[in-house]
Residue frames relative to the residue before (quaternion, step in Angstrom):
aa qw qx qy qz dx dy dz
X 1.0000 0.0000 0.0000 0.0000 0.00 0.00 0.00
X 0.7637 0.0261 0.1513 0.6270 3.53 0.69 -1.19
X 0.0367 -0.7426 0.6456 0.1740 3.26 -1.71 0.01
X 0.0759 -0.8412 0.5294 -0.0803 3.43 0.40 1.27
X 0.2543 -0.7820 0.5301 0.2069 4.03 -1.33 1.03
X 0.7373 -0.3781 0.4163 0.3743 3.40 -1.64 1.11
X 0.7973 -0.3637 0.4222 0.2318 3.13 -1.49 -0.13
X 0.0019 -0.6618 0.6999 0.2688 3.01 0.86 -2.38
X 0.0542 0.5490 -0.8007 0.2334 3.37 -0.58 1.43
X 0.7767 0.4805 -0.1941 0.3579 3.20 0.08 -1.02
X 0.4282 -0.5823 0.4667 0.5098 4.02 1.85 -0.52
X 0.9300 0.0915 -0.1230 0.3341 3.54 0.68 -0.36
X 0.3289 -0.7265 0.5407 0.2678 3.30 0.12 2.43
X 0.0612 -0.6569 0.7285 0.1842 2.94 -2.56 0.04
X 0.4029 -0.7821 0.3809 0.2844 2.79 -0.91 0.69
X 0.3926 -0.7862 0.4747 0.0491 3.80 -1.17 0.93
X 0.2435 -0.7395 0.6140 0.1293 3.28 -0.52 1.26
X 0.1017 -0.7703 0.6294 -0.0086 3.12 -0.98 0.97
X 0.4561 -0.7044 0.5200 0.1594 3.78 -0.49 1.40
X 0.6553 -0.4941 0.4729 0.3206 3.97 -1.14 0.63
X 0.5931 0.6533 -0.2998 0.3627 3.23 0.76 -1.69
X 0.6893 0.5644 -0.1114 0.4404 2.86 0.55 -2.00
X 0.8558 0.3899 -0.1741 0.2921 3.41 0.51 -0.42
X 0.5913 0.5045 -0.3267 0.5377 2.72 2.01 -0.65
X 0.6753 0.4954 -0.4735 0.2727 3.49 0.93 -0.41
X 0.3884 0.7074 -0.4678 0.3604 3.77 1.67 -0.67
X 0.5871 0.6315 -0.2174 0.4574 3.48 0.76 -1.37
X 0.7793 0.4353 -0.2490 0.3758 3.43 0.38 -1.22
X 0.6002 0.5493 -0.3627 0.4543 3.03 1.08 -1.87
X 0.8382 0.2513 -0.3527 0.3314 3.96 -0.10 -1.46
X 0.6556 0.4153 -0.5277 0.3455 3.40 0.51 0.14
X 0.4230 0.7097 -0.3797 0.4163 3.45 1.03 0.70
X 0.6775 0.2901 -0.0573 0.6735 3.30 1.18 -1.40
X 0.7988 0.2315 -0.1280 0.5404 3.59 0.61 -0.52
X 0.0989 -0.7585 0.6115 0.2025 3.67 -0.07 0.90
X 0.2032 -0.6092 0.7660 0.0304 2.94 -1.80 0.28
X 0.2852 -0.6807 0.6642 -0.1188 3.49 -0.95 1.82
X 0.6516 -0.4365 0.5144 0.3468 3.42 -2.12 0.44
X 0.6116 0.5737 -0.3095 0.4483 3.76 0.90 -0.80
X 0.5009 0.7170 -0.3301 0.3551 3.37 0.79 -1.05
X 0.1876 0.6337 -0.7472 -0.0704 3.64 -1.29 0.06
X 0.2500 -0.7325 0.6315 0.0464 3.33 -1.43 0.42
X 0.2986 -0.8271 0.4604 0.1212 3.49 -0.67 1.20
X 0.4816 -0.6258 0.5814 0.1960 3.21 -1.21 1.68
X 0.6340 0.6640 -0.3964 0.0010 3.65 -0.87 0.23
X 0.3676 0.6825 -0.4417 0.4516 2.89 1.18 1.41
X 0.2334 -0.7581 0.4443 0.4164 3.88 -0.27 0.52
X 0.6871 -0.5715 0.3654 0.2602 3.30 -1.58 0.71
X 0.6362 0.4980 -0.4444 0.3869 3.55 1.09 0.24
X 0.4541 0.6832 -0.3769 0.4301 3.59 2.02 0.83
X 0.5507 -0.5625 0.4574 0.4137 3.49 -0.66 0.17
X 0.5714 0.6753 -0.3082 0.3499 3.39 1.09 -1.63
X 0.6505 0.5045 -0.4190 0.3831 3.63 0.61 -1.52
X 0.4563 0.7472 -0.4375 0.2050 3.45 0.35 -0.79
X 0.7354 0.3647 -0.0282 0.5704 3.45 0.90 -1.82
X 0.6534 0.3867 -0.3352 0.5579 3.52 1.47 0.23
X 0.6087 0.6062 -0.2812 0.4276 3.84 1.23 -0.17
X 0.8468 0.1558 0.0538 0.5057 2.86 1.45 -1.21
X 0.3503 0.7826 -0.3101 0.4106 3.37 1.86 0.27
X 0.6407 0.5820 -0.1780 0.4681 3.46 0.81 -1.02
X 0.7149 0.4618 -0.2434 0.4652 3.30 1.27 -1.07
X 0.4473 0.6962 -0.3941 0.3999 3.86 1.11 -0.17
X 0.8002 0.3313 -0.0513 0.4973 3.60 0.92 -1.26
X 0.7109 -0.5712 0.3508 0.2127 3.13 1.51 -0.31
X 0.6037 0.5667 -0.2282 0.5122 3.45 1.88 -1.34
X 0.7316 -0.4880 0.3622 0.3088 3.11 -1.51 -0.48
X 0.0915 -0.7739 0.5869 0.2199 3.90 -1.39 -0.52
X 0.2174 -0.8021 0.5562 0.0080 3.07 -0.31 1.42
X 0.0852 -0.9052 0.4163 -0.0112 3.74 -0.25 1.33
X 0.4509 -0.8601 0.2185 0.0957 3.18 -0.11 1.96
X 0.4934 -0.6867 0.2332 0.4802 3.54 -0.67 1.15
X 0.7130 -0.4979 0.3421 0.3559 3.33 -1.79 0.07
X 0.7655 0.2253 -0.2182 0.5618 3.28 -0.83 1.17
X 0.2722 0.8255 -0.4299 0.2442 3.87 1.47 0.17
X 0.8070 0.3302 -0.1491 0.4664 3.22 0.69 -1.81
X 0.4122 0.4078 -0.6175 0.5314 3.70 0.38 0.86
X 0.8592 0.2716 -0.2766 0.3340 3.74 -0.18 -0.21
X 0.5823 -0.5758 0.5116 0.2603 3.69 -0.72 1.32
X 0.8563 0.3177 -0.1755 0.3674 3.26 -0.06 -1.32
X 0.5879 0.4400 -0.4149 0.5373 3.72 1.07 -0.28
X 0.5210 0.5383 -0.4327 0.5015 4.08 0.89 -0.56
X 0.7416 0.4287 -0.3673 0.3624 4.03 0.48 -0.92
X 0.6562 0.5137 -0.4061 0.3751 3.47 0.91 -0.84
X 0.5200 0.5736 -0.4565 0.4383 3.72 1.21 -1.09
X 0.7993 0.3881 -0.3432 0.3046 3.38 -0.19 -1.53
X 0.4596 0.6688 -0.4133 0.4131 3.94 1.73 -0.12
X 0.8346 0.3531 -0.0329 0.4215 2.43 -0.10 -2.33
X 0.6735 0.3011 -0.3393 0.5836 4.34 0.64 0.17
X 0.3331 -0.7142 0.4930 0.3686 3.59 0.51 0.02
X 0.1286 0.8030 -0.5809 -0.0366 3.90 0.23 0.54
X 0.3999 -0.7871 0.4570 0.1080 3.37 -1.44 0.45
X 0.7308 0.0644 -0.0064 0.6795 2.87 1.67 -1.33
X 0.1015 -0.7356 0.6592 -0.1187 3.35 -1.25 1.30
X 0.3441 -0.6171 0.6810 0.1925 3.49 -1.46 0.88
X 0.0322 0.6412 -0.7582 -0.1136 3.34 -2.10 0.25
X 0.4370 -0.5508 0.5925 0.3933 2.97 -1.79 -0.19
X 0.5935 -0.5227 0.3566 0.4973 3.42 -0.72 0.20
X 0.5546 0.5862 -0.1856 0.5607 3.89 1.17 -0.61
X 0.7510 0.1924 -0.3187 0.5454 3.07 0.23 -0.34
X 0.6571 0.4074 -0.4249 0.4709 4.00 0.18 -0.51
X 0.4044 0.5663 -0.6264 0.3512 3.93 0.82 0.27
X 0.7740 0.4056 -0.2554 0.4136 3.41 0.85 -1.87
X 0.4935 0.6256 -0.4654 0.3854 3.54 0.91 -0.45
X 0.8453 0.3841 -0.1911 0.3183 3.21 0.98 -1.05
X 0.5438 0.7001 -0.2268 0.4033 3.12 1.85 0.09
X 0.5790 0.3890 -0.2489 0.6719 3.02 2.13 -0.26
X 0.5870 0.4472 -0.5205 0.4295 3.58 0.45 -0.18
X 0.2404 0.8857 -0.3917 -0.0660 3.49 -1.45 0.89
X 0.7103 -0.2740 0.0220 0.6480 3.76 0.33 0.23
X 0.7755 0.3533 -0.3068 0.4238 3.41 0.76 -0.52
X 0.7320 0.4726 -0.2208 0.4382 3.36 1.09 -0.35
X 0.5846 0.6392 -0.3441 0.3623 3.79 1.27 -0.60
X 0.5128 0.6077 -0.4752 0.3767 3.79 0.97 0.25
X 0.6337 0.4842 -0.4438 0.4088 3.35 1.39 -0.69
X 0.4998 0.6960 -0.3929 0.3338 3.67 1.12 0.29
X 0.7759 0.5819 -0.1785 0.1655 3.85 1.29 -0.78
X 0.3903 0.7398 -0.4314 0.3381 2.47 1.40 1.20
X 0.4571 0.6426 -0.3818 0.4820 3.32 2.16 -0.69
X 0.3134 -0.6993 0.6411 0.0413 3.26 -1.74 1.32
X 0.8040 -0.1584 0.0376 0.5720 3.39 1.34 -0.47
X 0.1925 -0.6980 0.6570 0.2098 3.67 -1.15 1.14
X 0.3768 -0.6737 0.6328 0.0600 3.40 -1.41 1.00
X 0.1850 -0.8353 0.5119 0.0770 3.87 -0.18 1.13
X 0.3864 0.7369 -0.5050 0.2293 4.24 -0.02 -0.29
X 0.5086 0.5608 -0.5135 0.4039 2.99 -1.69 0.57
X 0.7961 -0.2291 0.0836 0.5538 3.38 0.14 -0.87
X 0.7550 -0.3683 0.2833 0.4626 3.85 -1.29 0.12
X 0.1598 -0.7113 0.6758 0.1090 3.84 -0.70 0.71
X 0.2775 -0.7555 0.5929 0.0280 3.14 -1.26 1.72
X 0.7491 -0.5165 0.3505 0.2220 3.15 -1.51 0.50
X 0.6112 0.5343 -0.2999 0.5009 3.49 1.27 -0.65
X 0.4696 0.7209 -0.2605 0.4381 3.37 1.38 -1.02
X 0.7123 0.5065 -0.2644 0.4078 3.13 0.35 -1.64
X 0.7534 0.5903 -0.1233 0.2621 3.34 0.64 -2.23
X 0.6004 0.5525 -0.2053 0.5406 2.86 1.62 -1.30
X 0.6329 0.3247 -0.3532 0.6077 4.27 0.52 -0.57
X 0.8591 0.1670 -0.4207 0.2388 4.01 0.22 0.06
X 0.2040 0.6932 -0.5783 0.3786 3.24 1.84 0.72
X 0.5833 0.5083 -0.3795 0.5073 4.31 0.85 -1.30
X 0.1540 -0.8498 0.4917 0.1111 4.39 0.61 -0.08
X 0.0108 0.8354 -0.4397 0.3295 2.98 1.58 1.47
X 0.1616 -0.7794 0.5417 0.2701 3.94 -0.61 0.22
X 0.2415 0.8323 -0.4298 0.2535 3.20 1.07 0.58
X 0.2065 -0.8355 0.4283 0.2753 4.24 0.45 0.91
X 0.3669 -0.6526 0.6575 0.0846 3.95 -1.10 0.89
X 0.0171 -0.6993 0.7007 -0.1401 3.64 -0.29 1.19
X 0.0206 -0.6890 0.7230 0.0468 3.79 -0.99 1.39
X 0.0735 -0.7260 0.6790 -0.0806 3.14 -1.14 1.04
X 0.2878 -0.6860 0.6648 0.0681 3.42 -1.54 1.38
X 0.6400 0.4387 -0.6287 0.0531 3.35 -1.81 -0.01
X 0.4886 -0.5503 0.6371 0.2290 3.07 -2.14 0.65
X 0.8485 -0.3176 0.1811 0.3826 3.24 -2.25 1.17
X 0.5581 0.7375 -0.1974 0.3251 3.67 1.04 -1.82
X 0.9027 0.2596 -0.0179 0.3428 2.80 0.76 -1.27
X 0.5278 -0.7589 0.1948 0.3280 2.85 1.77 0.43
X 0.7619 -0.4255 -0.0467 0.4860 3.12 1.01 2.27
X 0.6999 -0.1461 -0.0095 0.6991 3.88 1.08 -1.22
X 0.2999 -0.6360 0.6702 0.2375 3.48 -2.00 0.22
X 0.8698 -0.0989 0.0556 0.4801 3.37 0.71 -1.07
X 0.3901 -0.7621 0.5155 0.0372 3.53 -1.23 0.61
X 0.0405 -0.8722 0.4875 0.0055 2.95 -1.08 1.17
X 0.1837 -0.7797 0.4852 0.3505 4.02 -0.13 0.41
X 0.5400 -0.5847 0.5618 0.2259 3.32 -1.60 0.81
X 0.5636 0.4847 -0.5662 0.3560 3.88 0.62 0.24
X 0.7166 0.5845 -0.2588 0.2790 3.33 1.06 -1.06
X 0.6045 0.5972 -0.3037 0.4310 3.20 1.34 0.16
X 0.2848 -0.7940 0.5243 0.1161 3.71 -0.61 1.14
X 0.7236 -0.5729 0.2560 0.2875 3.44 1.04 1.19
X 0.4639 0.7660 -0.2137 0.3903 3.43 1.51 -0.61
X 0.8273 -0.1511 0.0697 0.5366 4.17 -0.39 0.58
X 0.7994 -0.2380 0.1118 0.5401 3.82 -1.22 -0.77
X 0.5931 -0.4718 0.4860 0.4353 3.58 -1.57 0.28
X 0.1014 -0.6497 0.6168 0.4327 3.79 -0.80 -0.03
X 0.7599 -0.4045 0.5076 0.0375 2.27 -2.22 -0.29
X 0.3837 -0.7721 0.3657 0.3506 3.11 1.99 -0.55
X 0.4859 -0.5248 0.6143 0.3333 3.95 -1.57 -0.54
X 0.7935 -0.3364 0.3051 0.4051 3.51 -1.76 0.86
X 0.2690 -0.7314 0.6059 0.1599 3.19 -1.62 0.34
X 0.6802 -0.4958 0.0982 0.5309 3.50 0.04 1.22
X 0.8443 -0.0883 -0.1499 0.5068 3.57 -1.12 0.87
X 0.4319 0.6399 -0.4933 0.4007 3.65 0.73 0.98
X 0.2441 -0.7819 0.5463 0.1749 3.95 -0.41 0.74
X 0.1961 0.7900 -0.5769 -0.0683 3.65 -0.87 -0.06
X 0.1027 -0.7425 0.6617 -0.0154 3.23 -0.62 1.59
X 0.0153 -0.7134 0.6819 0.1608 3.91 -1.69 -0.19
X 0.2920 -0.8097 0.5066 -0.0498 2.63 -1.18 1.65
X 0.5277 -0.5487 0.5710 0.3073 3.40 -1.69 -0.10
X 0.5894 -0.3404 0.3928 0.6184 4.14 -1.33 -0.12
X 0.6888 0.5931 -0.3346 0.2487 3.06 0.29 -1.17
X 0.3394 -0.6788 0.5163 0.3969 4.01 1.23 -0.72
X 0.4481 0.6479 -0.4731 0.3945 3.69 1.15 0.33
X 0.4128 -0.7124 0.4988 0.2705 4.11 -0.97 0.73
X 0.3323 -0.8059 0.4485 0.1975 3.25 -0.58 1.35
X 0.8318 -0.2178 0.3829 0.3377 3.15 -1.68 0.57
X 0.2917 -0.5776 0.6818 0.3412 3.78 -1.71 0.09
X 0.7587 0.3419 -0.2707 0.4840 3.19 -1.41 1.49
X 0.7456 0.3897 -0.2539 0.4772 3.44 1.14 -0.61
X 0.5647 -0.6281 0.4571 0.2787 3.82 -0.78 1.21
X 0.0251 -0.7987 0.5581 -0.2237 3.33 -1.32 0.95
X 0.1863 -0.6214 0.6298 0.4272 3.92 -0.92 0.13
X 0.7266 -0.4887 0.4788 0.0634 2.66 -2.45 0.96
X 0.2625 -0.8566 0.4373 0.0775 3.73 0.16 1.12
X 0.2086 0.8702 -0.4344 -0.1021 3.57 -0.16 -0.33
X 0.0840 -0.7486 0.6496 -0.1030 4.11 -0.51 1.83
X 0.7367 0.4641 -0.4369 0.2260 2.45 -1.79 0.38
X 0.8366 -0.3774 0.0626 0.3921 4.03 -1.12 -0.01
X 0.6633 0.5076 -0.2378 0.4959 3.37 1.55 -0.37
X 0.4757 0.5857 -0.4829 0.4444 3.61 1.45 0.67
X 0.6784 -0.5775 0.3889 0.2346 3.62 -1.50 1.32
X 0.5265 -0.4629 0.5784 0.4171 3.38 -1.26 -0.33
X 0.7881 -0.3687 0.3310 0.3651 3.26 0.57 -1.01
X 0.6414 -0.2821 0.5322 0.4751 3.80 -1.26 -0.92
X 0.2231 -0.6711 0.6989 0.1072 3.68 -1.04 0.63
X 0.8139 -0.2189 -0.0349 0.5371 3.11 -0.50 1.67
X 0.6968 0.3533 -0.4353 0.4474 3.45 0.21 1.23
X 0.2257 -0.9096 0.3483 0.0184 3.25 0.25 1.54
X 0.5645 0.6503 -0.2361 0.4503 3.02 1.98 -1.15
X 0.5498 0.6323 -0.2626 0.4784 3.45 1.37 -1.60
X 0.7331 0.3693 -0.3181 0.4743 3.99 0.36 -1.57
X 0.5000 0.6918 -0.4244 0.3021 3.40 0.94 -0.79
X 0.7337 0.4741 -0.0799 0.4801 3.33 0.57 -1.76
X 0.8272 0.4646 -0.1805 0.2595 3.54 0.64 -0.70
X 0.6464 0.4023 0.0283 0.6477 2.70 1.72 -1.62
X 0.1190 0.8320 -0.5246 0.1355 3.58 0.10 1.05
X 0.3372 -0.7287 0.5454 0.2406 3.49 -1.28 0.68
X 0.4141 -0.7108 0.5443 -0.1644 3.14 -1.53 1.46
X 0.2406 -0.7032 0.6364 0.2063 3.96 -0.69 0.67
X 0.1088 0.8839 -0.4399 -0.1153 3.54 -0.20 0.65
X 0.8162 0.0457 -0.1855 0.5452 4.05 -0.78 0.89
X 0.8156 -0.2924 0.2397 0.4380 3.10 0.89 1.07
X 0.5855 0.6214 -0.3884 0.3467 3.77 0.92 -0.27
X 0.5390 -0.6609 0.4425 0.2772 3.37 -0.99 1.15
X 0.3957 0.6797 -0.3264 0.5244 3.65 2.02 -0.81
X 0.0108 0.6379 -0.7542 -0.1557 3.87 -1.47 0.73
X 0.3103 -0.6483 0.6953 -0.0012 3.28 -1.48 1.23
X 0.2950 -0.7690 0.5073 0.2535 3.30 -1.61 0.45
X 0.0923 -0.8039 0.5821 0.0804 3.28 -0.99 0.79
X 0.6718 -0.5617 0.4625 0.1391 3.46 -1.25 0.99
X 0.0236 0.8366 -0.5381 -0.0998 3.60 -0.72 0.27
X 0.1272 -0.9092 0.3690 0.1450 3.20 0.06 1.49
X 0.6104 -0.5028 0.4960 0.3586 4.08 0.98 0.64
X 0.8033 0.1808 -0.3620 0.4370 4.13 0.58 0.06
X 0.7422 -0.5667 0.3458 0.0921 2.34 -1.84 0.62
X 0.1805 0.8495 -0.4908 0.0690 3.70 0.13 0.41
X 0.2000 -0.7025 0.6443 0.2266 3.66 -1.56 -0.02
X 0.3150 -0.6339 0.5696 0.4177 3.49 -1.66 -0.49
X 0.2772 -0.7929 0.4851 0.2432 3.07 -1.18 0.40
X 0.7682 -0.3053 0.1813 0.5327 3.71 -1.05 -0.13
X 0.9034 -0.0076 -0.2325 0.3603 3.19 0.32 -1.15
X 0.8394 -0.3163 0.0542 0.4387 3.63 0.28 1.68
X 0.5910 0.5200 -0.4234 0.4484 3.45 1.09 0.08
X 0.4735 -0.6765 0.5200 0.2187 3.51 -1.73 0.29
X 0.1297 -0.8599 0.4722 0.1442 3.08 -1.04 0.70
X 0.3212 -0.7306 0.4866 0.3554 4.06 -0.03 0.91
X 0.0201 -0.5251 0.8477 0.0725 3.89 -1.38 0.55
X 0.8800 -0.3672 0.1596 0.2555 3.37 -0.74 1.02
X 0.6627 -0.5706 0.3375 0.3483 3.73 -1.08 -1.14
């Protein structure tokens, strides 16, 4: 479908082939958990060299609704982001976790009605802290906070968490798979760890990449094949380098890279 390039944490982006498949299910999965109606509009304001835009480019089209695509240089400013989500009636909207701090630092009792039309804010990109959170429900908005993890690899998200379900208590998680998405965490060993016990972050199933564009050695190493639940079938699954646990009740929690 696309080849889109990492970041470059590391100093050196790569670029990622990302299969159709892979994309149409992303598509499916959030318009699964996140309908999307004719009424709907979704805001464009991520640039297309992000993964994120994706689920803003082509999200809107699932339900039918609209995309309203935000002026240039928009999403650096709080206050140009509130009028859109007014004045176009938007529902669903992406942040980084960084930026919706300031978003939320300007939004305030007198001004946060021009928010209620949003049905759902969509956090990713980087770790969402706890102050974050507290701070958007200190504003006692009923507006729902949906944190959601995945890397480029894995085709934009893997898993999803809602912000009601959290009792405020240690790291945000990270949430459970998104439909036909696997997530397992292992040891060196490739052995599934324990609940509670640290691990890297696995990722199988339909929302894993082809691979490294022109770096075979790289897909080699990363993208490894796996027997999973017992199937006589090997699948490929993705190693994404972080660190993660399970918790009691079945969600994940990220401790870093």
């Amino acid at each position: 479908a696309y080849t889109i390039y990492t970041s470059g944490s590391t100093g050196k982006p790569k670029g990622v082939m990302v299969e159709h498949g892979s994309v149409v299910n992303l598509l499916l999965a959030m318009q699964a958990e996140y309908p999307f109606i004719p009424e709907d509009t979704y805001l464009l304001k991520t640039s297309y060299v992000f993964d994120v835009s994706v689920t803003e480019l082509f999200g809107w089209a699932m339900g039918g609704g609209r995309l309203a695509i935000l002026e240039k240089n928009g999403e650096k400013d709080p206050q140009v982001i509130e009028k859109w989500i007014e004045w176009h009636h938007v529902t669903h909207i992406n942040f980084v976790p960084s930026m919706f701090n300031a978003f939320v630092d300007f939004v305030t009792e007198k001004n946060k009605d021009r928010l209620a039309g949003l049905k759902y804010i969509f956090l990713a990109g980087e770790a969402l802290l706890p102050l974050q959170v507290k701070k958007f429900k200190d504003l006692n908005t009923s507006i729902p906070l949906k944190n959601i993890y995945g890397p480029t690899e894995g085709t934009v998200y893997s898993s999803h968490y809602s912000l009601s379900d959290w009792n405020g208590i240690g790291n945000v998680p990270i949430g459970k798979p998104l439909p036909n998405i696997e997530l397992h965490i292992l040891n060196k060993y490739n052995h599934l760890q324990p609940q509670g016990i640290p691990g890297e972050l696995v990722i199988g199933g339909d929302g894993v990449a082809r691979g490294y564009l022109n770096n075979p050695d790289l897909t080699a190493e990363k993208f490894t094949k796996y027997r999973s639940n017992g199937s006589y079938r090997a699948y490929i699954f993705y190693k994404t380098g972080d660190l993660a646990r399970w918790l009691k009740d079945g969600n994940i929690e990220f401790l870093g890279r």
